[in-house]
VEXDREN-2710 file (C-alpha; in Angstrom, 1 decimal):
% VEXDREN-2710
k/r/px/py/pz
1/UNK/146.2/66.4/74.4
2/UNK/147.3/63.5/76.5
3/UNK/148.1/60.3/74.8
4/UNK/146.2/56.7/75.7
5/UNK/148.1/53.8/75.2
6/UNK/146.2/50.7/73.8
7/UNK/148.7/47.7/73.6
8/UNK/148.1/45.0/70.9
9/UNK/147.0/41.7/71.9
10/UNK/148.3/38.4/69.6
11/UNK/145.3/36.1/68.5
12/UNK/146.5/32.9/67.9
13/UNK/145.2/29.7/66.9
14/UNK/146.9/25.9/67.7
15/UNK/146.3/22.8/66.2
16/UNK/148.2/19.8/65.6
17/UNK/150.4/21.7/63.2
18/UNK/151.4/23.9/65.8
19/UNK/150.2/27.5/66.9
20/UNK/150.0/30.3/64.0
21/UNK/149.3/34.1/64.5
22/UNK/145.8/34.7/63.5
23/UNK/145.9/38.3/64.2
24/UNK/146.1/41.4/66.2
25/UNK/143.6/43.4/68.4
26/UNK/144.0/46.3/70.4
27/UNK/143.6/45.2/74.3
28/UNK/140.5/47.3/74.8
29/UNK/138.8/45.8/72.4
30/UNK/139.7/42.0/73.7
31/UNK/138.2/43.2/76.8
32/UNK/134.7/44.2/75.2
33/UNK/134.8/41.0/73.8
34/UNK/135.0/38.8/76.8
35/UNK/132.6/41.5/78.8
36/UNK/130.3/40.7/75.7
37/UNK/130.6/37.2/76.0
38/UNK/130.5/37.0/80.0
39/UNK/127.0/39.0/79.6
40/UNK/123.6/38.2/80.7
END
């Protein structure tokens, strides 16, 4: 069985504090996302 590799993607949010890790998300999944959002 081959193996797929899905890297993680950082989500982070800044403000006038500075920028803080908000969480992680595979990078397929970011990509759904933003095809989601680009949609019709």
């Amino acid at each position: 069985m081959a193996r797929v590799r899905n890297p993680l993607v950082a989500v982070a949010a800044k403000g006038k504090a500075g920028t803080h890790l908000t969480g992680l998300i595979t990078a397929s999944h970011l990509l759904r996302e933003l095809v989601g959002a680009a949609g019709p």
